[in-house]
C-alpha positions as CSV (number, residue, x, y, z in Angstrom):
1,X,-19.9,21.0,-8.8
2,X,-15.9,20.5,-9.8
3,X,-14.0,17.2,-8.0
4,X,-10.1,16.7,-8.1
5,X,-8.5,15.7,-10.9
6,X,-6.0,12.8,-10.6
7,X,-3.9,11.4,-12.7
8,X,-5.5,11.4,-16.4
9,X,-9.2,11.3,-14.5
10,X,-11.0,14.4,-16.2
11,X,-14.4,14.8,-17.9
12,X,-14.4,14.0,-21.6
13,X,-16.5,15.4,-24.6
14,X,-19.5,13.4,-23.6
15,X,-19.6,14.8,-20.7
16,X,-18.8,12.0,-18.9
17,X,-16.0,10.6,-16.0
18,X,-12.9,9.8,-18.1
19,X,-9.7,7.8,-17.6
20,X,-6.9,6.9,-19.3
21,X,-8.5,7.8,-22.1
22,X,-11.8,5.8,-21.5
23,X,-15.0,6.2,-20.5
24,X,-16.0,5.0,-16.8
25,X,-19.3,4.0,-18.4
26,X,-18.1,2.0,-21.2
27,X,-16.1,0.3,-18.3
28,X,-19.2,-0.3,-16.3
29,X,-20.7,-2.0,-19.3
30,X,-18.1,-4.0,-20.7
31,X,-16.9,-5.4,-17.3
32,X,-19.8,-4.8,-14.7
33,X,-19.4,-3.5,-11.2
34,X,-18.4,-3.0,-8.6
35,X,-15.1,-2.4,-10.8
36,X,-11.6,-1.3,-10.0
37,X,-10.2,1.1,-12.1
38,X,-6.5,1.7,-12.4
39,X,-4.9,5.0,-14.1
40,X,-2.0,3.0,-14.6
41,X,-0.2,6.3,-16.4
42,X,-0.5,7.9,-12.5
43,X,1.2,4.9,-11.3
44,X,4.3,5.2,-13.6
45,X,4.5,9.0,-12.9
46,X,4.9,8.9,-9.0
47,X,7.4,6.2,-9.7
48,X,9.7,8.2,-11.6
49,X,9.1,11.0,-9.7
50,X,10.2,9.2,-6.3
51,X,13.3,7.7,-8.3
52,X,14.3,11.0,-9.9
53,X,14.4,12.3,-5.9
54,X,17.1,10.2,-5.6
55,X,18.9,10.4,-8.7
56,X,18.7,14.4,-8.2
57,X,20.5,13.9,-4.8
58,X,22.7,11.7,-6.3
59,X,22.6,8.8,-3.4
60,X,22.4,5.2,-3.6
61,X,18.7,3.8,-3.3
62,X,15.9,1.9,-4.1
63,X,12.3,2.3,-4.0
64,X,10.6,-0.8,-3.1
65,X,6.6,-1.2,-3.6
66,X,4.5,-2.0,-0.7
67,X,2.5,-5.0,-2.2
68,X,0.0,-5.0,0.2
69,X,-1.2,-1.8,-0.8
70,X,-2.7,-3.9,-4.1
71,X,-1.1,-7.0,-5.3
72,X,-1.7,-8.8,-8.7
73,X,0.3,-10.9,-11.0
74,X,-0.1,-7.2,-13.7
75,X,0.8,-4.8,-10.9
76,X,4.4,-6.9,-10.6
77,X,4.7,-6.7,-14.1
78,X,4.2,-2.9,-14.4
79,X,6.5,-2.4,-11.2
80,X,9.5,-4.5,-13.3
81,X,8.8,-3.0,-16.1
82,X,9.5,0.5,-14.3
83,X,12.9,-0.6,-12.8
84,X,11.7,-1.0,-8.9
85,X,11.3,-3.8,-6.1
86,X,8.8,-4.7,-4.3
87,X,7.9,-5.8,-0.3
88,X,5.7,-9.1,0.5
89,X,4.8,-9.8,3.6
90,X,3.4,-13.2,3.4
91,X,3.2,-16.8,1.4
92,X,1.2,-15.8,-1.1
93,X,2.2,-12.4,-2.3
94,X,5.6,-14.4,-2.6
95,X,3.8,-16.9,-5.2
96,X,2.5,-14.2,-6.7
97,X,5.4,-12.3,-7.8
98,X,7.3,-15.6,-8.9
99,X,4.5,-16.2,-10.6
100,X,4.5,-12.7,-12.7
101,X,8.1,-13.5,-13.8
102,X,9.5,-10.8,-10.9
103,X,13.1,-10.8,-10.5
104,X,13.2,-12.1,-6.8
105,X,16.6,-11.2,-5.9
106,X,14.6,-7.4,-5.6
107,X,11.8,-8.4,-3.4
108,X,12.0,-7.7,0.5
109,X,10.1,-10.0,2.7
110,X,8.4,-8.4,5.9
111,X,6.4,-9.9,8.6
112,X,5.8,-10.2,12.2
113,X,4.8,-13.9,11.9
114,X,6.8,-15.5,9.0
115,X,6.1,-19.4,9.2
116,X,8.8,-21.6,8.5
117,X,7.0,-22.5,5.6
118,X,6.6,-18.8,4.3
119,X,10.7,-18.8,5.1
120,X,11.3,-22.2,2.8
121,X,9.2,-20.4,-0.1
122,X,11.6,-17.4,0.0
123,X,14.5,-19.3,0.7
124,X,13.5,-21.3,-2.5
125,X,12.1,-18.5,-4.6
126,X,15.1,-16.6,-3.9
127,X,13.8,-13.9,-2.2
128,X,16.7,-10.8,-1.8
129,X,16.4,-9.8,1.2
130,X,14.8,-11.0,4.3
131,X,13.8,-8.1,6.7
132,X,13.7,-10.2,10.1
133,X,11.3,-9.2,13.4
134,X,11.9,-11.0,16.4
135,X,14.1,-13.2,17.9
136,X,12.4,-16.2,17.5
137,X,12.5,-15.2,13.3
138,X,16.1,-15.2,13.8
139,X,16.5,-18.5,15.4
140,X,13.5,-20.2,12.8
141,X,16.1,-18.4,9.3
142,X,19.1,-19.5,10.8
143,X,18.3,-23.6,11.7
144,X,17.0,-23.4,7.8
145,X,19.8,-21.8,6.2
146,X,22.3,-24.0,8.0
147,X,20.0,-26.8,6.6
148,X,20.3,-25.3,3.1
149,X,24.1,-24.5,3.5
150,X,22.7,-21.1,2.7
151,X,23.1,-17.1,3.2
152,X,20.4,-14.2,2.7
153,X,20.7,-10.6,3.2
154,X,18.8,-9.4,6.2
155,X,17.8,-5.9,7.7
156,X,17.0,-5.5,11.3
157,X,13.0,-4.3,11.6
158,X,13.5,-1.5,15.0
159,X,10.9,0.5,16.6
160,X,12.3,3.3,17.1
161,X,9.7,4.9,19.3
162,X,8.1,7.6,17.0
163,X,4.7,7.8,17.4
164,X,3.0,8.6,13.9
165,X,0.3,11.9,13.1
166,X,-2.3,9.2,11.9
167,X,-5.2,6.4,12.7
168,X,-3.7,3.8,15.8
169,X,-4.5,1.1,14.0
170,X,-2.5,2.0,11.4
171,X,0.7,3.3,13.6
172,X,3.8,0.9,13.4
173,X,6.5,2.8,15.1
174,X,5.8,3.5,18.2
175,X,7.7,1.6,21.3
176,X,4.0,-0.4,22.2
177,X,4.1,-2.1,18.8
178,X,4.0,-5.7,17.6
179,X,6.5,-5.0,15.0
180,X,10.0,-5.1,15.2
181,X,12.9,-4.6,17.6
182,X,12.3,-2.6,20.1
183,X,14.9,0.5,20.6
184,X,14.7,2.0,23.8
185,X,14.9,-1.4,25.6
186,X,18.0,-2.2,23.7
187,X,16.6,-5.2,21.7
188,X,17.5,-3.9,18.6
189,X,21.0,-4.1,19.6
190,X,20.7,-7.7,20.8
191,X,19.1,-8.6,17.8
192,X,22.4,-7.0,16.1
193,X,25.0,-9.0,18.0
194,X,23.3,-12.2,17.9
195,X,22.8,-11.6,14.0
196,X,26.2,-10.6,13.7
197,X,27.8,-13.6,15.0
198,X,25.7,-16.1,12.4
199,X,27.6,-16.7,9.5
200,X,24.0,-17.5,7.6
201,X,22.9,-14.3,7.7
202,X,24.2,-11.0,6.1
203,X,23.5,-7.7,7.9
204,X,22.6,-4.9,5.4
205,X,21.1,-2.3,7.6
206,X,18.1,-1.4,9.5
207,X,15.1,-1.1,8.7
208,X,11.6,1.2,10.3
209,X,8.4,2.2,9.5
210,X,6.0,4.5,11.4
211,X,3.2,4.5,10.4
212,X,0.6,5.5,7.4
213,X,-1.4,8.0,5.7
214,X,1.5,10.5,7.5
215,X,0.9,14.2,6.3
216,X,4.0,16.0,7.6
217,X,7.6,14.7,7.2
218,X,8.9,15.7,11.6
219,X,7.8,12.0,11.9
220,X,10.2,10.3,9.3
221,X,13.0,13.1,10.5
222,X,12.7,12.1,14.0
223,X,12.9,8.1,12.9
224,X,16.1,8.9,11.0
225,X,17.6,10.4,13.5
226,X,17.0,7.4,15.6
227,X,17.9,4.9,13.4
228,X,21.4,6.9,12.6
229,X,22.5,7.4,16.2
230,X,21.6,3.6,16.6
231,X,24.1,3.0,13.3
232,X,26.4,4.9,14.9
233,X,26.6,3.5,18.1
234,X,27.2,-0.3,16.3
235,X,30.0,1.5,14.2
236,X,31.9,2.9,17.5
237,X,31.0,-0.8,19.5
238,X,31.9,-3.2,16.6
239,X,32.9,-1.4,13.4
240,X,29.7,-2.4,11.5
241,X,28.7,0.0,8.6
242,X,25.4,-0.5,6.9
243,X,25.1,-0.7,3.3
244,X,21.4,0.2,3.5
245,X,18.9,2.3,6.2
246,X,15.3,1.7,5.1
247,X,13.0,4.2,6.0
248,X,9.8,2.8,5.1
249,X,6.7,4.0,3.2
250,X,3.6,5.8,4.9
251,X,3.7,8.9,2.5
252,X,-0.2,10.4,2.8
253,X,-2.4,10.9,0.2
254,X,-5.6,12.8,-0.9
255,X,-8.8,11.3,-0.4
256,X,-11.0,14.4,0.5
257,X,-10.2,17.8,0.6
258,X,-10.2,17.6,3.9
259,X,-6.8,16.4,3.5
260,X,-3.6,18.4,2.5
261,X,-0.7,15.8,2.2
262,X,2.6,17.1,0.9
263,X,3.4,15.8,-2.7
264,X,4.8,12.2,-2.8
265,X,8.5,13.0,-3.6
266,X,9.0,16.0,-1.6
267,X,8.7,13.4,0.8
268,X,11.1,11.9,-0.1
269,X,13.4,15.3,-0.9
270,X,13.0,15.6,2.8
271,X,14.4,12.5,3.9
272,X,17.2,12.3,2.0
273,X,18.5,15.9,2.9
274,X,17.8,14.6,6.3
275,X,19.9,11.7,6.3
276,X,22.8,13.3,4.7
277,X,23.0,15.7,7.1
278,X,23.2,13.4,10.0
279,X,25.6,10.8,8.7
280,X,28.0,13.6,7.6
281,X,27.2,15.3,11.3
282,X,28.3,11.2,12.8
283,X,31.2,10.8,10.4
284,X,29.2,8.3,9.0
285,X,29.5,6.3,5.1
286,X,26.2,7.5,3.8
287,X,24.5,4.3,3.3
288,X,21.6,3.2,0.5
289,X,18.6,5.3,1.1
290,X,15.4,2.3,0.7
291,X,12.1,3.3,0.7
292,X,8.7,1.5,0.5
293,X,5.9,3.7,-0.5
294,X,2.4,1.6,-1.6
295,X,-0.3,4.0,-0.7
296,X,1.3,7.1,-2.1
297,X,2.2,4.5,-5.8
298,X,-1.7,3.1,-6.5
299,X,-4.3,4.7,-3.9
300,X,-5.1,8.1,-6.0
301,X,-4.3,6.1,-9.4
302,X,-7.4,3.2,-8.5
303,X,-11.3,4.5,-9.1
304,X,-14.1,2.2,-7.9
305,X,-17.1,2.4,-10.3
306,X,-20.3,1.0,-8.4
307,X,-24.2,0.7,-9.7
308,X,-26.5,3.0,-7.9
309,X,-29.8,0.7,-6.2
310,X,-32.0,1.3,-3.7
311,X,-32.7,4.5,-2.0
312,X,-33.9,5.6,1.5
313,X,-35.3,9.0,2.4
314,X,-35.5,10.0,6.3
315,X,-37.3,13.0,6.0
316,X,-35.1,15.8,8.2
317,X,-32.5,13.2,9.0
318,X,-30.8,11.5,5.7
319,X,-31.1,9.9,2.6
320,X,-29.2,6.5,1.9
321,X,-28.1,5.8,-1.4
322,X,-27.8,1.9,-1.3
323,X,-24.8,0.9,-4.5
324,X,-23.8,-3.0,-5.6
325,X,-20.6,-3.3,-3.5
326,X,-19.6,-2.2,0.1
327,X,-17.4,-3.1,3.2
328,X,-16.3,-6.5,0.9
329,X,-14.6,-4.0,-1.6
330,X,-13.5,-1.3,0.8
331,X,-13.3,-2.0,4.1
332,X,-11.6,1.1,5.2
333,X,-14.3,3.1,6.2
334,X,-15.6,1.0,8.8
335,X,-12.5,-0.2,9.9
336,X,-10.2,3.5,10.0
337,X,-13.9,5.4,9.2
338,X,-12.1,6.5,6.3
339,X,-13.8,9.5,4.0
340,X,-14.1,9.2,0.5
341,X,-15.3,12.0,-2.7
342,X,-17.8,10.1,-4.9
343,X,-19.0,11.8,-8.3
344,X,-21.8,10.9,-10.9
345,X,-20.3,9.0,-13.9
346,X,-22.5,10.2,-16.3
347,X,-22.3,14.0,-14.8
348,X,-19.3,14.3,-12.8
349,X,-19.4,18.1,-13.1
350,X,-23.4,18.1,-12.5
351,X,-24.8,20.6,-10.0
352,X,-25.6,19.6,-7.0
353,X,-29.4,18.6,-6.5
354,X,-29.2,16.2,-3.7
355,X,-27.2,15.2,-0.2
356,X,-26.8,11.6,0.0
357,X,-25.3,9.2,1.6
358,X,-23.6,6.2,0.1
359,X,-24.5,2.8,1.4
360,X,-23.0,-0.6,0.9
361,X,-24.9,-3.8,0.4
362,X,-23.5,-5.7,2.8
363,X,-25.5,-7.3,6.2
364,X,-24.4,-4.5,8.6
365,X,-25.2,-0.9,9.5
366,X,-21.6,0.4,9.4
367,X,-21.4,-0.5,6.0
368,X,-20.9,3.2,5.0
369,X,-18.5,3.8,2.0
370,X,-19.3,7.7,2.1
371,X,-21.7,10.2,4.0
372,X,-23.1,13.1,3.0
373,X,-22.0,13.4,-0.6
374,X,-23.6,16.2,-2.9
375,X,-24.7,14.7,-6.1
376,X,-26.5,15.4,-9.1
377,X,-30.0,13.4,-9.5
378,X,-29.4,9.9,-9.5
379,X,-31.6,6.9,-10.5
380,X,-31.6,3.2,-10.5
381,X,-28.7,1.9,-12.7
382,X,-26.6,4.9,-12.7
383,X,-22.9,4.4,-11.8
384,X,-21.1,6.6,-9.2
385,X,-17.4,6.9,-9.4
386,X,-15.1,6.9,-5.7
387,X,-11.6,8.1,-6.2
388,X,-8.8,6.9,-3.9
389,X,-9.6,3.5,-3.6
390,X,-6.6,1.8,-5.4
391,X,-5.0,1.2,-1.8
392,X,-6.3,-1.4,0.4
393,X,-9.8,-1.8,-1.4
394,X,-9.4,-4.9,-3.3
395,X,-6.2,-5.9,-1.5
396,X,-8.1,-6.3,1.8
397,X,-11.3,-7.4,-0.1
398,X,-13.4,-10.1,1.2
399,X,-16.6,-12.3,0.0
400,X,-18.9,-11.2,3.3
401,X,-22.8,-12.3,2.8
402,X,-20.7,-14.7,-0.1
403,X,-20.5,-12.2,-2.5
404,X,-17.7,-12.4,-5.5
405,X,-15.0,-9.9,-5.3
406,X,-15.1,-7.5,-8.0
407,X,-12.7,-7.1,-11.1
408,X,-10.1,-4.8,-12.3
409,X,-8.9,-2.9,-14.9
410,X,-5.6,-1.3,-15.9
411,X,-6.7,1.7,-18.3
412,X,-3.4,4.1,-20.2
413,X,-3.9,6.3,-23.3
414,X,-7.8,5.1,-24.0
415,X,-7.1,0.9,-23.9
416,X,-8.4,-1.1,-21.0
417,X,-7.0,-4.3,-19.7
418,X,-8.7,-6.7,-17.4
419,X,-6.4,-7.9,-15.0
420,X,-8.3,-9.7,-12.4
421,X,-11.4,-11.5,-13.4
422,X,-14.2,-10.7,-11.2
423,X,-15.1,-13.8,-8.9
424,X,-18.0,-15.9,-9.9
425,X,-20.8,-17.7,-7.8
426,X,-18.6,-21.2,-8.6
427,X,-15.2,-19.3,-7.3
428,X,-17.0,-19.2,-3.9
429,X,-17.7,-23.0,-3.6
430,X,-14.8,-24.2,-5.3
431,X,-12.7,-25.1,-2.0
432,X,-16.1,-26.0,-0.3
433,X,-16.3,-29.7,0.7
434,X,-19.5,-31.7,1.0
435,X,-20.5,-34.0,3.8
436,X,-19.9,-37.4,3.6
């Protein structure tokens, strides 16, 4: 048996799953699971590889983290640390990077929904740029920032009508979408004039995004293409040129081999020679390149560590594996069906003895985290490793059947750091009220 090495992941000279230099079952021990595991090493890498993209082509940009890929007061701190910004996209990821000492002024705020109180906090934290969504978002900024006698830099949110190569919940782009103006109809350009006549908001660009878990890069071509013939069009009718066209994240990444995503950055490469080519072709300043990639940054750099249980044998139909955590850790595969590799800890390189299939311990049958794995033998109190899971695992992580969310760990060149404390049985009642 061989599984894919990520990052620093390998097998060390115990013979057992390794990363960042420490041992997944000196982890378990020392912090319990269900665990998260970050290669944090892995996270640094693809962010200089993404900026060196730029810095090759020699363009203005700025990569921008997705936070709700995974968000923590340490995963803010590593992202200033490595010189790049950051998207929120509600109240509380907003706290949370104030609270980690995050220069605001490089944090873009997304949203289909932004409450006027999310708006104050931003306004207050001094949030850079404000990426606005509808018309009613436009009307809500603009009565506070004439309140505050203030300005903020915004960027249009358009849909430009590219339909994404991935899940349809997951699909942003397209012209049926909740997000964003709407191109085709012409909103986007009424959302321009009206925002061009307020002298409380300054225009930087546009922004789209398409979609995620996207494995070829016609998708992001076709969007640029939209999203320059729309800033051209504005430059002919009112001599507007944008300082910045943000192209969004969605970038795909490797979960199984089943899956065959390009490398992060070449992603990127694409793009960039892509939007060159059509400004120049438009006559047309090239403007900022932004991106947003989240997924591509932490999913392959985060390892869930879980303690194996019960077991279930249908003899001629399957065996169930049953392991500590579940659908309150990662979600994904019942909500997108999502497919995961999972390894022995202990004997990640094991031959294969047995097929099973991974089971949460959560109150519901689709609570599936992986089918039909091939594993070494396995008994009670053995820890199996799932790679992949550092996006939209913990961020989307709930306390279903009240159980505590787990912890997580930052590991780089064999020290770990616990980052998040795992949830106790008094974190669950804490906001609980009795009767009176």
């Amino acid at each position: 048996m061989s599984y894919y090495h990520y990052g620093t992941t390998r097998t060390n000279a115990a013979g057992h799953l390794e990363i960042g230099g420490v041992d997944t079952l000196a982890l378990a021990k020392d912090y319990g699971t269900p665990l998260f595991v970050y290669d944090t090493a892995l996270i640094k890498e693809r962010i200089q590889q993404f900026k060196e993209v730029f810095e090759t082509a020699g363009v203005a940009y700025k990569v921008t983290y997705a936070s709700k890929a995974f968000t923590a007061i340490a995963m803010y701190q590593l992202l200033a640390q490595a010189g790049v910004g950051c998207d929120v996209v509600s109240g509380g990821e907003i706290y949370t990077a104030n609270q980690a000492g995050f220069n605001m002024a490089d944090v873009s705020f997304h949203g289909n929904n932004k409450s006027v109180a999310e708006l104050e906090l931003a306004l207050e934290t001094g949030v850079g740029t404000i990426v606005l969504d509808n018309f009613h978002e436009i009307d809500l900024l603009n009565n506070l920032l004439e309140e505050r006698q203030q300005q903020v830099n915004v960027l249009l949110r358009v849909s430009p009508g590219i339909s994404a190569h991935t899940h349809e919940y997951i699909m942003t782009g397209q012209e049926d979408s909740k997000f964003g103006f709407d191109l085709k109809s012409g909103q986007a350009t009424a959302a321009f004039e009206k925002v061009r006549q307020l002298t409380t908001m300054k225009l930087l660009g546009v922004h789209c995004h398409i979609g995620s878990q996207i494995f070829e890069t016609k998708g992001f071509e076709m969007a640029a293409g939209a999203m320059v013939d729309l800033l051209n069009t504005w430059k002919q009718k009112d001599g507007f040129q944008a300082a910045v066209l943000n192209l969004g994240g969605g970038f795909g990444v490797r979960y199984t081999a089943e899956d065959h995503p390009l490398a992060p950055q070449d992603y990127v490469k694409d793009i960039v020679a892509v939007v060159k080519k059509l400004t120049s072709s438009a006559g047309l300043k090239l403007p900022a390149i932004w991106i947003e990639p989240g997924r591509s940054m932490v999913a392959e750099a985060g390892t869930t560590l879980y303690t194996v249980g019960s077991r279930k044998d249908l003899a001629g139909i399957r065996s169930y594996l049953a392991l500590d955590g579940g659908m309150g850790d990662n979600i994904r595969p019942a909500l997108y069906q999502a497919k995961y590799d999972a390894v022995l800890a202990s004997n990640p390189d094991g031959a294969a003895t047995q097929t099973v299939s991974l089971a949460g311990k959560y109150c519901e049958s689709g609570d599936m985290l992986a089918w039909d794995q091939q594993l070494p033998a396995t008994q009670p109190g053995d820890v199996v490793a799932m790679f992949t899971t550092g996006a939209y695992g913990y961020s989307m992580a709930s306390n279903y059947n009240r159980n505590p969310r787990p912890a997580v760990v930052f590991v780089e060149n064999g020290h770990a750091q616990l980052v998040v404390k795992r949830e106790s049985f008094a974190d669950l009642v804490h906001l609980d009220l009795p009767l009176e």
